[in-house]
C-alpha positions as CSV (number, residue, x, y, z in Angstrom):
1,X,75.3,-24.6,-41.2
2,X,73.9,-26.1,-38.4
3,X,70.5,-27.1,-38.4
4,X,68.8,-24.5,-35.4
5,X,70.2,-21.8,-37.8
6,X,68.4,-22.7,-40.7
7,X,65.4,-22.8,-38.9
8,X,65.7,-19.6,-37.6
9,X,66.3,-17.9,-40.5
10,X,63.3,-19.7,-42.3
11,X,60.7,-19.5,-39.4
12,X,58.4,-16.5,-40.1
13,X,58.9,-14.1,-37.3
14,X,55.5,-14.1,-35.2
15,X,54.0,-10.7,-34.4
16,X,51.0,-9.8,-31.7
17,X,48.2,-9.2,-33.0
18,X,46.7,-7.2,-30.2
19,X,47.3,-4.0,-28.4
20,X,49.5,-4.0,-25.6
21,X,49.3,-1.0,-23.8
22,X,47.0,0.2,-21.1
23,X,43.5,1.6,-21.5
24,X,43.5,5.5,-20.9
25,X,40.8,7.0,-18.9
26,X,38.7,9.7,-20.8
27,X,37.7,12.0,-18.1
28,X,35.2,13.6,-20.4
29,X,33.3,10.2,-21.0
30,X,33.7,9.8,-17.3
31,X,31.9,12.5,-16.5
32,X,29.6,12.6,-19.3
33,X,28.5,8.7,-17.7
34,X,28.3,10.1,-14.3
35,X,25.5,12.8,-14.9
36,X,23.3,10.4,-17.2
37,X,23.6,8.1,-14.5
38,X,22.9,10.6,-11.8
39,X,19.8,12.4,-13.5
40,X,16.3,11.9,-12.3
41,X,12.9,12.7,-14.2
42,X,11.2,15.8,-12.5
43,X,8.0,13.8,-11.4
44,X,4.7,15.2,-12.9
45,X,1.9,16.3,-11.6
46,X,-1.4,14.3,-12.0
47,X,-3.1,16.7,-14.2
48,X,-0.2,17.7,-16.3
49,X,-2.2,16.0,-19.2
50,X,-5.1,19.0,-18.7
51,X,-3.0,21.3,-21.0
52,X,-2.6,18.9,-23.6
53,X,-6.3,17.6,-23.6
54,X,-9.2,19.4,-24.5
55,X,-12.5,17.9,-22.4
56,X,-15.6,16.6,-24.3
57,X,-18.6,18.5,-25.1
58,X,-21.7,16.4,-26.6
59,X,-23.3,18.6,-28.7
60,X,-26.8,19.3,-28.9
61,X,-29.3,17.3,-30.3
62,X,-30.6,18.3,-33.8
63,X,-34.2,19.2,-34.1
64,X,-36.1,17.6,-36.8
65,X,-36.4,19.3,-39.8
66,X,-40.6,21.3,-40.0
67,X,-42.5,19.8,-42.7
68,X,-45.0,22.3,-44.4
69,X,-48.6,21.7,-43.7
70,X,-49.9,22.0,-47.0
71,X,-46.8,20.0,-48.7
72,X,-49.5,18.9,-52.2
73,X,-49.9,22.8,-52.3
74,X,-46.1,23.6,-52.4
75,X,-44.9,20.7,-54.8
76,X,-48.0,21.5,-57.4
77,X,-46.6,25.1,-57.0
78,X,-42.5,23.9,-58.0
79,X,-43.9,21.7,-60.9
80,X,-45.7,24.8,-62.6
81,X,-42.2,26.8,-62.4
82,X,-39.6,27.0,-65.0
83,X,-36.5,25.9,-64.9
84,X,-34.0,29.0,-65.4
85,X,-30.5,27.5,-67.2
86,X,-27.9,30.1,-66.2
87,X,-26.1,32.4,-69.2
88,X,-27.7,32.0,-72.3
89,X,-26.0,34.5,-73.9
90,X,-24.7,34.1,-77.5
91,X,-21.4,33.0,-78.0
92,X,-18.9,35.7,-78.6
93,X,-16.7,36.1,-81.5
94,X,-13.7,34.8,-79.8
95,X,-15.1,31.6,-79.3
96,X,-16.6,31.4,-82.8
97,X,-12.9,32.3,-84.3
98,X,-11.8,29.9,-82.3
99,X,-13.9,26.9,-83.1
100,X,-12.7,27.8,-86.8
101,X,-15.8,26.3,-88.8
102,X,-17.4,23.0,-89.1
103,X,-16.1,19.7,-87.7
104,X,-16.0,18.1,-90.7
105,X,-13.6,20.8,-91.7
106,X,-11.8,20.0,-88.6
107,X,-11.6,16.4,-89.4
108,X,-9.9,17.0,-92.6
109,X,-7.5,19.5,-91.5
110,X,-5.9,16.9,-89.3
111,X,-6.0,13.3,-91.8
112,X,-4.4,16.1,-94.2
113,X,-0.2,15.4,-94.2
114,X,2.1,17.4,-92.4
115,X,4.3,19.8,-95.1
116,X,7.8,18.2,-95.2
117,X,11.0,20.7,-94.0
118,X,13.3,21.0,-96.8
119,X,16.8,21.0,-96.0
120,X,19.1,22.9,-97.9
């Protein structure tokens, strides 16, 4: 065998590694370019922000709060009141069944050990 041959044979065959054929036009991209690139902003107005923004008020100025004339009068006078402390009404019988006795009872009932589950 002659000597081209066997290189031939043992020469790994090369292969492109790139497209050949031609780029296709895609009309829709085309077009879809062509309008982004033609569109303009509609201009706005100067006062277009006036919808948008509310305009500032300054509220009025609060008056000073009136201070009795006879203020020794008026605090002597809350002093000598008594206090009133909302419902005292007894407790009802649902929360006395539901306290259940004393805490010390309490206190026992829980250091006392849990019943073991027999299994059968």
């Amino acid at each position: 065998m002659s000597l081209l041959r066997l290189t031939a044979q043992r020469a790994p065959a090369l292969a492109r590694s790139f497209s050949v054929s031609a780029a296709r036009k895609d009309l829709i991209q085309d077009l879809y370019v062509n309008q982004l690139k033609a569109y303009k902003a509609p201009a706005k107005s100067a006062d277009a922000h006036a919808q948008h923004v509310r305009s500032f008020a300054k509220p009025a100025v609060p008056a000073a709060p009136a201070v009795p004339s006879d203020l020794a009068g008026e605090m002597s006078k809350f002093d000598a009141t008594e206090p009133t402390l909302g419902n005292n009404a007894a407790p009802t019988q649902a929360a006395a069944a539901e306290s259940g006795g004393s805490a010390q009872q309490f206190l026992e009932a829980m250091e006392a050990d849990l019943p073991k589950n027999e299994h059968h």
